[in-house]
C-alpha positions as a Markdown table, in Angstrom:
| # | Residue | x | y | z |
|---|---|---|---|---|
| 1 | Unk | 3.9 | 0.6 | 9.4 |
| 2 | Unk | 0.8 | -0.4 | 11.1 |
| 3 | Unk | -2.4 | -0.3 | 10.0 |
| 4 | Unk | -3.8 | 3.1 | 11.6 |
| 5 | Unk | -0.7 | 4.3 | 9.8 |
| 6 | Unk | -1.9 | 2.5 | 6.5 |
| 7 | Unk | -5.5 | 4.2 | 7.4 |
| 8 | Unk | -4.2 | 7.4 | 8.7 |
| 9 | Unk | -1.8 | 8.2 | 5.2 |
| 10 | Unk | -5.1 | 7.0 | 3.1 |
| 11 | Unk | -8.0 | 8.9 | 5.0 |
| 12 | Unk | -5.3 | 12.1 | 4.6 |
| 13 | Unk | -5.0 | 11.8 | 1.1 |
| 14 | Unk | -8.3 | 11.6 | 0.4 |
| 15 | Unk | -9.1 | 14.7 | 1.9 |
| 16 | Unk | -5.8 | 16.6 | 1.2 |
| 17 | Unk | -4.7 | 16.5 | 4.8 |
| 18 | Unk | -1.2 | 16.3 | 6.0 |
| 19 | Unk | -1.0 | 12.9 | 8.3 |
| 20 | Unk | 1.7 | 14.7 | 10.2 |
| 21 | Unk | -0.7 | 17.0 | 11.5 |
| 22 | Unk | -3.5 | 14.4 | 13.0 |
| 23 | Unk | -2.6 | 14.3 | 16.9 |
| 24 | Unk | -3.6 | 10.6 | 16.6 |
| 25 | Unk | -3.4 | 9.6 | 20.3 |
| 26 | Unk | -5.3 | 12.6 | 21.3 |
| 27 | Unk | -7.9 | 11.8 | 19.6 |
| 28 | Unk | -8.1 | 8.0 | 20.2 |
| 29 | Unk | -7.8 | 9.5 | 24.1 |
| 30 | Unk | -10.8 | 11.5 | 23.6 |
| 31 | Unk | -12.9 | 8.7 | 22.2 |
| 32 | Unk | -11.8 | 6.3 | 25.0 |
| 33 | Unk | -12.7 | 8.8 | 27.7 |
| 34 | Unk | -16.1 | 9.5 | 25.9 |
| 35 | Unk | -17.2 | 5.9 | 25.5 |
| 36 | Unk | -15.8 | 4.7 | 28.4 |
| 37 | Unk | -17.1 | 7.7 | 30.7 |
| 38 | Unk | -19.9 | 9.3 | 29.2 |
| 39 | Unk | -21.5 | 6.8 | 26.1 |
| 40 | Unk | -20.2 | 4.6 | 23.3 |
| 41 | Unk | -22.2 | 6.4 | 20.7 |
| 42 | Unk | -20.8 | 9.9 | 22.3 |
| 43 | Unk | -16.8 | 9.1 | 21.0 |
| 44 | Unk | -17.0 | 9.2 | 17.5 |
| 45 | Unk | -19.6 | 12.3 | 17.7 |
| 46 | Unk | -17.0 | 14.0 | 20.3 |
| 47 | Unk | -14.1 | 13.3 | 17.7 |
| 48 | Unk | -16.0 | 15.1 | 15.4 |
| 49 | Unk | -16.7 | 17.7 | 17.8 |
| 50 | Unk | -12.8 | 18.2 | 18.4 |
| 51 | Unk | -12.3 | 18.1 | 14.8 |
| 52 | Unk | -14.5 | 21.0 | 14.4 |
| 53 | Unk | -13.1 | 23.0 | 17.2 |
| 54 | Unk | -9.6 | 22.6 | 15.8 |
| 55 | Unk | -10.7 | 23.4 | 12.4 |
| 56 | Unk | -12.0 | 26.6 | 13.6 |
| 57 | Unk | -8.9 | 26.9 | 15.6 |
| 58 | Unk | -8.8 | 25.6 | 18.5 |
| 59 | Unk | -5.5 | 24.3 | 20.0 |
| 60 | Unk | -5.9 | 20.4 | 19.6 |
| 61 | Unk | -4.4 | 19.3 | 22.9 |
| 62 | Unk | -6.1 | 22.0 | 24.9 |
| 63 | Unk | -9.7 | 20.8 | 23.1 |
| 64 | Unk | -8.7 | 17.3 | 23.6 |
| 65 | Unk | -7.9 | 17.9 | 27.4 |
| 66 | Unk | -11.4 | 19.9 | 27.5 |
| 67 | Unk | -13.5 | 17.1 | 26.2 |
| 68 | Unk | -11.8 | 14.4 | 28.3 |
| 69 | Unk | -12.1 | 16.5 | 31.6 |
| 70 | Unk | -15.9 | 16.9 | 30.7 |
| 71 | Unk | -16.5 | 13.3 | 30.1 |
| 72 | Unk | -14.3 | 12.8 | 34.0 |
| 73 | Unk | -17.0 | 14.6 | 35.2 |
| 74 | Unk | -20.0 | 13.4 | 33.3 |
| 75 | Unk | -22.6 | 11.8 | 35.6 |
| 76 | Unk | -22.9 | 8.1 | 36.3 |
| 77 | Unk | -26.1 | 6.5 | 35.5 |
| 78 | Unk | -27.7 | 4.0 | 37.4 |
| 79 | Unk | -30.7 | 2.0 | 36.6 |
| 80 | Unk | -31.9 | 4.9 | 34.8 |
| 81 | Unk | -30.4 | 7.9 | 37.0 |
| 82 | Unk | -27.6 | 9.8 | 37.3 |
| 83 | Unk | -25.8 | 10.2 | 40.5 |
| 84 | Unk | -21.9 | 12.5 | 40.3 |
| 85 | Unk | -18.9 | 10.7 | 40.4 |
C-alpha cells in the first residue's frame, strides 16, 4: 500500500466515504492541469469545485475532462497580461 492509499482509506473513513469510489487520478489530473495551466492556488479550489459537481451529480470523468479542457484554454499571462495560448 502506498501512502495516498494509507491517506485515501483514512480521509474515507472519516467522512463515511467509500475509497473505491474516489477517481483518484482524475482528480490529481485536474489539479495538475490547474496549477500547472491556470494557477497553483486554483488546483485544490478546482478539486473542490469537481467534488461539488459530482456531489450534485455530475459524471466525475466528464467534470474532470471539463475542468482540465478549461484550464488548456485558460490564458497565458505575461508580465502582467494575458495573451491565448
Amino acid at each position: 500500500m502506498t501512502v495516498m492509499d494509507d491517506w485515501l482509506t483514512a480521509a474515507c473513513a472519516e467522512l463515511d466515504l467509500d475509497p473505491s469510489e474516489v477517481p483518484v487520478s482524475a482528480v490529481l489530473d485536474v489539479a495538475r492541469d490547474v496549477a500547472h495551466q491556470v494557477l497553483r492556488p486554483g488546483a485544490p479550489v478546482s478539486a473542490y469545485l469537481l467534488g461539488v459537481a459530482v456531489g450534485r451529480g455530475a459524471d466525475p470523468a466528464a467534470a474532470a475532462a471539463r475542468i482540465s479542457a478549461l484550464a488548456g484554454s485558460w490564458p497565458v499571462e505575461l508580465d502582467g497580461t494575458t495573451d491565448a495560448k
